[in-house]
C-alpha positions as semicolon CSV with decimal commas, in nm:
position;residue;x (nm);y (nm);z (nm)
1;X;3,381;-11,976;-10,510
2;X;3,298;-12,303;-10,690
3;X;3,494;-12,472;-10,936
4;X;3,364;-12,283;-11,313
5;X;3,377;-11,970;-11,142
6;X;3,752;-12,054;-11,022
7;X;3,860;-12,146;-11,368
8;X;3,723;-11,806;-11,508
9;X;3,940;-11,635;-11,267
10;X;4,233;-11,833;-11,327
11;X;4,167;-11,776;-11,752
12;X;4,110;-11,393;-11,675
13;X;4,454;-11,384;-11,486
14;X;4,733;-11,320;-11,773
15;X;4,983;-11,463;-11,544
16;X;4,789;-11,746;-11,480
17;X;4,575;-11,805;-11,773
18;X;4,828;-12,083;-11,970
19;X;4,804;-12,317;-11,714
20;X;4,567;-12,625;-11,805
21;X;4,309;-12,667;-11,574
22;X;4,066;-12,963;-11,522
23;X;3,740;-12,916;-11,385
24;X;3,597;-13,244;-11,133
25;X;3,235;-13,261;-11,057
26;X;3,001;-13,542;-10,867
27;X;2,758;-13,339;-11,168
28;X;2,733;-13,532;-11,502
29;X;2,493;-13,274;-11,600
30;X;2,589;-13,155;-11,974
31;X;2,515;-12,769;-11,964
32;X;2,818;-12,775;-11,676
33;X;3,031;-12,965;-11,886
34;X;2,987;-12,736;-12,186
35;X;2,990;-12,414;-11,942
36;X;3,336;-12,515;-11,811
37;X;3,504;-12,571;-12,165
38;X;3,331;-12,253;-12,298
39;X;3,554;-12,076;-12,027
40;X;3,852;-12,265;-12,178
41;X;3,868;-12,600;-11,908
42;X;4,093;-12,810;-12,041
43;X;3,900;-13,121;-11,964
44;X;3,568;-13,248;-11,733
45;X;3,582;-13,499;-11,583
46;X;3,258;-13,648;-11,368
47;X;3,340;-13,817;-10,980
48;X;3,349;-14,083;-10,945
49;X;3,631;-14,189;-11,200
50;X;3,870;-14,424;-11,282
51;X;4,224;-14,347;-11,317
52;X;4,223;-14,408;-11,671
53;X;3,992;-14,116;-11,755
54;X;4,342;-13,904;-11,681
């Protein structure tokens, strides 16, 4: 299971689906960004980062 389809799960669980989730990729490509907030990420966040980005 990769990372968008783990945070679809997690937002389709009701016990689980209030818990903020970030989404990490070594990706900067834009349609993933948009397709993990679409399925409610909280934030994305490209690798490698700086400690500030958090």
């Amino acid at each position: 299971m990769n990372g968008l389809k783990t945070i679809i799960a997690i937002k389709a669980d009701s016990k689980l689906s209030h818990i903020p989730t970030v989404m990490m990729s070594i990706s900067s490509n834009p349609d993933l960004a948009q397709k993990a907030i679409r399925a409610d990420a909280s934030e994305f966040i490209t690798k490698p980062t700086s400690f500030s980005a958090f």
